[in-house]
DRENVO-529028 format. One line per field, with one value per residue (C-alpha): residue in one letter; x, y, z; residue number from 0; chain. Coordinates in steps of 0.001 Angstrom, whole numbers, plus 500000, padded with zeros to 6 digits. Layout:
resn = [A, ...]
east = [X, ...]
north = [Y, ...]
up = [Z, ...]
resi = [NUM, ...]
chain = [A, ...]
***
This chain:
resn = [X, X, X, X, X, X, X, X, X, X, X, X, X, X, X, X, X, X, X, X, X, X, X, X, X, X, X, X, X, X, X, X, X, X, X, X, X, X, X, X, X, X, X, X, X, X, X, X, X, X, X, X, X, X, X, X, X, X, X, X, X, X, X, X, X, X, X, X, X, X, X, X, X, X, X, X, X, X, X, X, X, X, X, X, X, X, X, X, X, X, X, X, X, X, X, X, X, X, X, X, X, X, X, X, X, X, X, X, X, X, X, X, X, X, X, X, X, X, X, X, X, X, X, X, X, X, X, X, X, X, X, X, X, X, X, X, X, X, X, X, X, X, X, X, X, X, X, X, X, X, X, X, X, X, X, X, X, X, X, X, X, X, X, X, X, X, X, X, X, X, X, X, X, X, X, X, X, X, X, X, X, X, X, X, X, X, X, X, X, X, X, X, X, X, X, X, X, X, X, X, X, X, X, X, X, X, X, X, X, X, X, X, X, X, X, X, X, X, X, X, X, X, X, X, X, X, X, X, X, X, X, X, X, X, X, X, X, X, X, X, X, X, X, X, X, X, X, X, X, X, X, X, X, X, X, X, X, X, X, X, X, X, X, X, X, X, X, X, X, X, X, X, X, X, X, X, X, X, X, X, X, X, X, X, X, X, X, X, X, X, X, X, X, X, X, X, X, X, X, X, X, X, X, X, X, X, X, X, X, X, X, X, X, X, X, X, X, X, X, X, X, X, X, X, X, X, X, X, X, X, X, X, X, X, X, X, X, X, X, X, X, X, X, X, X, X, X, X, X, X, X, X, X, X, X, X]
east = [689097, 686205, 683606, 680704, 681619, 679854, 676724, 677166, 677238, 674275, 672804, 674306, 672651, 669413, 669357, 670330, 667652, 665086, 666548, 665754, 661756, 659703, 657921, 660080, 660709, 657122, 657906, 660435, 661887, 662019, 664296, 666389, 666809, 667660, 670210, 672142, 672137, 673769, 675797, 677983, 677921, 679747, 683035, 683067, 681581, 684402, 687177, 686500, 686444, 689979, 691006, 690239, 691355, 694630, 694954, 694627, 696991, 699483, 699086, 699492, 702997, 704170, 703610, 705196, 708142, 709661, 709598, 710890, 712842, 711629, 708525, 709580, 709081, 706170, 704803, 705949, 704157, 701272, 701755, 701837, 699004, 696545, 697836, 696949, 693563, 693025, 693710, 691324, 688777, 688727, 687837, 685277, 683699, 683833, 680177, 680542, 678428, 675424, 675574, 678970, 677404, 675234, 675698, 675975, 675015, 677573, 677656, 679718, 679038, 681251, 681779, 683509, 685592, 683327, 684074, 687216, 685009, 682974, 686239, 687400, 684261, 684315, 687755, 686564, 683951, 686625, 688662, 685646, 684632, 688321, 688680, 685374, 686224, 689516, 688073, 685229, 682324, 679808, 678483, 675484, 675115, 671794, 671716, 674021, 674650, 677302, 678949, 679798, 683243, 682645, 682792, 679855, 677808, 676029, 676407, 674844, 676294, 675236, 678054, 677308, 679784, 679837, 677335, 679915, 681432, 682064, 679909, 681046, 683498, 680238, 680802, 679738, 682418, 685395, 683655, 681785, 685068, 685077, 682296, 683307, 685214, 687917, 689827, 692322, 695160, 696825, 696536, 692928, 692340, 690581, 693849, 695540, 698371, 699660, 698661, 697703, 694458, 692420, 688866, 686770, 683862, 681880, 681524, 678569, 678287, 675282, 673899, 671390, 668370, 665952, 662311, 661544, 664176, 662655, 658805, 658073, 653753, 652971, 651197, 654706, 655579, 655348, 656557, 657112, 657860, 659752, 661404, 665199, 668071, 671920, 673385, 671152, 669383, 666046, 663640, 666054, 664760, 661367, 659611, 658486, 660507, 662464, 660993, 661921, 660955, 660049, 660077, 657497, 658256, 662330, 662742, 664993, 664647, 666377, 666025, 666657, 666437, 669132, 666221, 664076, 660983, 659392, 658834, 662238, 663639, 661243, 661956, 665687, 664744, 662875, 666232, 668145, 665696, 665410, 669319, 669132, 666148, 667912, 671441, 669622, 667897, 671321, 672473, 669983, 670419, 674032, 673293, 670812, 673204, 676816, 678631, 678055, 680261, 683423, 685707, 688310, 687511, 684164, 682509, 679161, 680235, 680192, 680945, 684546, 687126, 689098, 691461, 693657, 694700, 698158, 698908, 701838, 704054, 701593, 700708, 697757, 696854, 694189, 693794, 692163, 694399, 697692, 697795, 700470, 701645, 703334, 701502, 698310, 698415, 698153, 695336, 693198, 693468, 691882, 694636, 692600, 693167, 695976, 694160, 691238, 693095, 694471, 691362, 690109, 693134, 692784, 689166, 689624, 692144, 689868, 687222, 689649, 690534, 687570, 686607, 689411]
north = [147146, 144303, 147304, 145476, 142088, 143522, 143848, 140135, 139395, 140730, 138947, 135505, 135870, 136784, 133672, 131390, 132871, 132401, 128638, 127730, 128767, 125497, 126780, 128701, 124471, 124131, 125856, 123424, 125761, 129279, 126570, 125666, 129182, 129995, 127186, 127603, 131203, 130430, 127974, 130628, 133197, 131023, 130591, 134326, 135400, 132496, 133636, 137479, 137274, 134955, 137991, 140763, 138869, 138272, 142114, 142648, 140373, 141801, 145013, 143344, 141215, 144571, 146396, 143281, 143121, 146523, 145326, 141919, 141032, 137629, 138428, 140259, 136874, 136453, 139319, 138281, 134816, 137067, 139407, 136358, 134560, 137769, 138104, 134375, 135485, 138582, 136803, 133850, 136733, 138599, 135380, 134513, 138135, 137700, 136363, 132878, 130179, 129678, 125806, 124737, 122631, 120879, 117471, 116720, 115290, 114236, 113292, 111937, 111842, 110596, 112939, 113101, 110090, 107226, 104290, 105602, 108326, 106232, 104270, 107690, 108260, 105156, 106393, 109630, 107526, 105764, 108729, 110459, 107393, 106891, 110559, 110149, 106939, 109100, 111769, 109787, 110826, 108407, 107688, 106282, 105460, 106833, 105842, 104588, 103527, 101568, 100615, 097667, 097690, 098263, 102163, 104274, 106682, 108309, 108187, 109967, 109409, 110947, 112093, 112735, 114380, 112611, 114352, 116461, 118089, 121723, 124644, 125730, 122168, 119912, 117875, 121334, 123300, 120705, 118952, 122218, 123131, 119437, 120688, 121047, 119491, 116692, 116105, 112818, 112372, 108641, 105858, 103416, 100439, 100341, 101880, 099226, 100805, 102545, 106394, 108762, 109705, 112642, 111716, 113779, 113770, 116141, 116150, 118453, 119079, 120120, 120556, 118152, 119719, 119392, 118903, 121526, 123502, 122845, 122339, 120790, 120953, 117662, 119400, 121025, 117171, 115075, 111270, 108521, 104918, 102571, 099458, 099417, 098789, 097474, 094582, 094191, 091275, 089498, 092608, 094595, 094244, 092438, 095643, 099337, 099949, 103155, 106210, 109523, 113055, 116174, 119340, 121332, 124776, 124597, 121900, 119617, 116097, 113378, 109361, 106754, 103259, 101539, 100379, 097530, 099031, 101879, 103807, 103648, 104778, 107664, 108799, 108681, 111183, 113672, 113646, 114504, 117191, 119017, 119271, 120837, 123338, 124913, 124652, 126595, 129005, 129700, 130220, 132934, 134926, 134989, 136405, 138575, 139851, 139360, 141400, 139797, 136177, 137302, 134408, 133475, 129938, 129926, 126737, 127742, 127103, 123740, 123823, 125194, 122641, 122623, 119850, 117876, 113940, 112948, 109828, 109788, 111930, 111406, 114414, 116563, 119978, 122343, 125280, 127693, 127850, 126762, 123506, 121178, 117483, 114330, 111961, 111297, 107537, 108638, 111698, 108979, 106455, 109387, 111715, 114726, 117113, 119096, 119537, 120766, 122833, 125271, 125793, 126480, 129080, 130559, 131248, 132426, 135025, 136075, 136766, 138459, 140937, 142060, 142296, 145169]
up = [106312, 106212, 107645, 105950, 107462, 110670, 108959, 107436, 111215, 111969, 109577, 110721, 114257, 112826, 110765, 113851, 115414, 112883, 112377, 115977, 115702, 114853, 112499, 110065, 109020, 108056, 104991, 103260, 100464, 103149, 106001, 102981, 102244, 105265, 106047, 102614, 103620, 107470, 105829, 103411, 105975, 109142, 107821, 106729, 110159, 112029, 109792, 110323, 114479, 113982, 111878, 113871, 117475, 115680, 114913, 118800, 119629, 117505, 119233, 122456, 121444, 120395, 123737, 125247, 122430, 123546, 127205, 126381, 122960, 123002, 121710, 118693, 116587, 118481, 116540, 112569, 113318, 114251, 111283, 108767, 110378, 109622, 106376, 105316, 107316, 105215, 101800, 103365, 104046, 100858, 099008, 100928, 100415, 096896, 095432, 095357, 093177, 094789, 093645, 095305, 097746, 094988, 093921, 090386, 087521, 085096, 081226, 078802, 074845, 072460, 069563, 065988, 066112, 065764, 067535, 069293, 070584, 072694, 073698, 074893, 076482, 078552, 079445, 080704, 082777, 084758, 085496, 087180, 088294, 090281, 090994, 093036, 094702, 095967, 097137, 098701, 096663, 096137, 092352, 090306, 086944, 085876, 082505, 079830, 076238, 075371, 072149, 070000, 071481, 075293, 075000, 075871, 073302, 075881, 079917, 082994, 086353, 089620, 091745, 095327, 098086, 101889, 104206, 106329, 103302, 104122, 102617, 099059, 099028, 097218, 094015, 091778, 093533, 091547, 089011, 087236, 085122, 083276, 081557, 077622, 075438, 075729, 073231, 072611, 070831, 070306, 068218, 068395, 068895, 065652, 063367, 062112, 060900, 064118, 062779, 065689, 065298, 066925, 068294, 070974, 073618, 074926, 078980, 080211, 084256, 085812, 089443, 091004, 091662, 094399, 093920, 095879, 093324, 089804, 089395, 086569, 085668, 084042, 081298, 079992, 079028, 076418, 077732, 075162, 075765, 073618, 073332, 074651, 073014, 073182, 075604, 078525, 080567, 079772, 080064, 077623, 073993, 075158, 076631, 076435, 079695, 077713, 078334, 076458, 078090, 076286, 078369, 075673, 076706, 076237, 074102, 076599, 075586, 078316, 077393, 080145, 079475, 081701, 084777, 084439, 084393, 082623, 086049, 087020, 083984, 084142, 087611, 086681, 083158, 085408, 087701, 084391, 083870, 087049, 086801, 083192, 084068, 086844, 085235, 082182, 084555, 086621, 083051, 082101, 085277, 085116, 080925, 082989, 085659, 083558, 085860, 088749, 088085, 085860, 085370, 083125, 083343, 081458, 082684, 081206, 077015, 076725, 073590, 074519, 073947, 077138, 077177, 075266, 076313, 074286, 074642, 072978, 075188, 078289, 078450, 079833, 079239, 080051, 077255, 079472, 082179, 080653, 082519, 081179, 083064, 081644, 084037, 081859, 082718, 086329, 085697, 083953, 086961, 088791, 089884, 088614, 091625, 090205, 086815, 088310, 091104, 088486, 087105, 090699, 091523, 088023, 088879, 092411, 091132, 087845, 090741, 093670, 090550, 089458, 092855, 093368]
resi = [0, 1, 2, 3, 4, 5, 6, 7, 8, 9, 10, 11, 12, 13, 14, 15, 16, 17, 18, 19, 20, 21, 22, 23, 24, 25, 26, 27, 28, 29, 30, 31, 32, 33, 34, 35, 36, 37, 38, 39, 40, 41, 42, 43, 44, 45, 46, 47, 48, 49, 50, 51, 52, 53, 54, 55, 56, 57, 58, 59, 60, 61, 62, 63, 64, 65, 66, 67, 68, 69, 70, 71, 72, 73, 74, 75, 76, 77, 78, 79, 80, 81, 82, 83, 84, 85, 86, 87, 88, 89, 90, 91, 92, 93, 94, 95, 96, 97, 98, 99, 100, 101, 102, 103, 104, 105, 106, 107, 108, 109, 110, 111, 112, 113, 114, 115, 116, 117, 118, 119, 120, 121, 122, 123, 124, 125, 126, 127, 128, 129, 130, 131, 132, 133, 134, 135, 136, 137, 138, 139, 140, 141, 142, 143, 144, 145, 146, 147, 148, 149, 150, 151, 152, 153, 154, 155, 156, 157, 158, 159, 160, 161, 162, 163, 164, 165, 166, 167, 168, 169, 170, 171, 172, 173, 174, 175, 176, 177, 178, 179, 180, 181, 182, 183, 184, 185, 186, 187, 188, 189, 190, 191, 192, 193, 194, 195, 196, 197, 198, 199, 200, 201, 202, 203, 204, 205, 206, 207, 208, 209, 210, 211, 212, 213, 214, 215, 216, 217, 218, 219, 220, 221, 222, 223, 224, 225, 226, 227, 228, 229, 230, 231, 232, 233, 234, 235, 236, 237, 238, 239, 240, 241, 242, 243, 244, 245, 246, 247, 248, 249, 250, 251, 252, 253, 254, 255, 256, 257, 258, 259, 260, 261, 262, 263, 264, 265, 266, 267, 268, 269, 270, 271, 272, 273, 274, 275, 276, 277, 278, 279, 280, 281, 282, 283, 284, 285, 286, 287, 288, 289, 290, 291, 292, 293, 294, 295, 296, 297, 298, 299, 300, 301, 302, 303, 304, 305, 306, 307, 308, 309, 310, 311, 312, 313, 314, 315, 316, 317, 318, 319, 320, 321, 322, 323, 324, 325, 326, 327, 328, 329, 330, 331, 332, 333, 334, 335, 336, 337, 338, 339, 340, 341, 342, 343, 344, 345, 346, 347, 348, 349, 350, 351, 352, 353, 354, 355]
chain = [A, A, A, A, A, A, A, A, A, A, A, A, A, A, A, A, A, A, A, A, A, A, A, A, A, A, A, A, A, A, A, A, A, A, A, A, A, A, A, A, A, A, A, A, A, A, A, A, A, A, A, A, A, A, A, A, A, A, A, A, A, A, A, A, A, A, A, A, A, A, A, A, A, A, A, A, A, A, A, A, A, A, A, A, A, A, A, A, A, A, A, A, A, A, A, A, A, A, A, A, A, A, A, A, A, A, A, A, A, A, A, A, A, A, A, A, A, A, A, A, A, A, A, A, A, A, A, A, A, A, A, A, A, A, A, A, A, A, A, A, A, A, A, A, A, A, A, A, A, A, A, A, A, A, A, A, A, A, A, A, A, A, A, A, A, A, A, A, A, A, A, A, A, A, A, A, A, A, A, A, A, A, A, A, A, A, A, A, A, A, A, A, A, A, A, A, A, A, A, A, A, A, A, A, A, A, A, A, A, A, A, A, A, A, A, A, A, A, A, A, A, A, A, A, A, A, A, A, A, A, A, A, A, A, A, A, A, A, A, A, A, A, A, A, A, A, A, A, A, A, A, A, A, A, A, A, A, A, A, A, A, A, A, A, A, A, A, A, A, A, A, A, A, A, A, A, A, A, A, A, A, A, A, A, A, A, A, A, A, A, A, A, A, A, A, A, A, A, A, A, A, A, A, A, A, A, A, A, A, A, A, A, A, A, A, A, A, A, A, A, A, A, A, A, A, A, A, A, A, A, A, A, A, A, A, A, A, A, A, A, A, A, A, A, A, A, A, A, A, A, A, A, A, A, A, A]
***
């Protein structure tokens, strides 16, 4: 069992050894290779030697168990420790998403529902926003554009994971299955007669790239500027600080208007961009290569409506998974873990099958 794991091992000294010459770092993009690279492999190559040293042990508490009963439970605490290694190991081996460790960019657009759409988008914003403020994330709002009644038509927030955050644990690795659509269920605050009303917004989740990542020639763009609009301060209204970004050869158009001045806003658009070039290439390859990332959670639609917010019976549920809860209030004040946990198992298991 785990044969090819040696040959994974192999390749894990190789890399430390190539990481430790100088000069493989004068090549930005090949030392970022190589480190995402060393990064996967170590807990495989950690978990794998824990594995196999527990196997010898066993052998050795079983020598010692028919000399000695004592040791006999000795042995079934060394029997169920490699067994939670062995599960541990398998999922490791199976081809993970090469943007787990990415940080992402989120954003949330109201949809059919008018006005209480953006409400329930500004909702959705402060759940994330909580959620990451639990689980120690750090977050930016890029851009955003609010509505007449404090909602938000449109918002892009970076979300950023702390420094030490473990390979495959980054903000993609949780946040990639809230990408679709959210649908609520309650009565508005613009309903006068108390009738529950269904509204939605669309959430779409994609990794931040790297410069080095996504290069993006000048002459592929078409940049306009124009005046901004909605609430702001005293540069707001007055000035062609807006900038709109058209990426020629795909069509991708991004708008930023929430900075001050026009090169800010269009520093923050080209951020917007990178992440939608390489979540559309990732895209492609995976239509290229279907077989290789089969999962029953299909985070790629984003057209899929995934979830349902009732307000009525406080109730949450996820339609791919079959996620159900009666603690909405607490979901939306950023208690998101469990929700997105099932999707996580449900995924791991979709992937450990077809694995088999």
């Amino acid at each position: 069992m785990f044969e090819a794991v040696e040959e994974l091992i192999g390749e894990h000294a190789d890399l430390e050894k190539r990481l430790a010459d100088p000069a493989v770092h004068a090549d930005q993009r090949e030392a970022m290779r190589l480190n995402k690279r060393y990064a996967e492999l170590t807990p495989i190559v950690g978990t794998y030697r824990s594995w196999k040293r527990t196997g010898e042990d066993i052998e050795t508490a079983r020598e010692l168990a028919q000399l000695d009963a004592d040791f006999a439970d000795e042995v079934k605490d060394l029997e169920a420790r490699r067994e939670e290694l062995t599960d541990r190991l398998r999922l490791l081996l199976v081809p993970r998403d090469p943007s787990d460790d990415k940080d992402v960019i989120l954003e949330v657009k109201a949809g059919e529902g008018g006005e209480e759409s953006a409400l329930f988008a500004g909702d959705l914003l402060r759940m994330y926003l909580r959620y990451a403020e639990r689980v120690g994330w750090k977050t930016e709002i890029i851009d955003a554009n609010e509505s007449d009644l404090g909602g938000y038509k449109d918002v892009q927030v970076a979300v950023k994971a702390k420094s030490n955050a473990e390979p495959g644990q980054g903000v993609w690795a949780r946040l990639k299955y809230e990408g679709g659509v959210h649908r609520v269920q309650r009565v508005p605050a613009t309903e006068s007669q108390g009738r529950i009303h269904t509204s939605a917004a669309g959430v779409l989740v994609t990794p931040e790239a790297e410069e080095v990542e996504v290069e993006i020639s000048q002459n592929d763009l078409r940049i306009d500027v124009y005046r901004s609009s909605g609430p702001g301060g005293q540069s707001v209204n007055t000035t062609d600080s807006a900038v709109r970004i058209t990426h020629l050869p795909t069509g991708i158009v991004v708008s930023c208007q929430n900075e001050k001045s026009q090169l800010q806003n269009k520093e923050q658009a080209l951020r917007i961009l990178r992440s939608r070039l390489l979540a559309a290439a990732q895209e492609e390859a995976e239509r290229e290569a279907s077989d290789a990332r089969r999962s029953q959670v299909r985070t790629v639609d984003r057209s899929e409506r995934i979830r349902t917010y009732n307000f009525p019976e406080n109730r949450i549920s996820d339609h791919r998974v079959g996620f159900k809860a009666y603690n909405l209030d607490q979901v939306l004040d950023g208690e998101l873990d469990p929700v997105i946990q099932a999707c996580v198992d449900a995924d791991a298991a979709a992937k450990l099958a077809a694995a088999q």
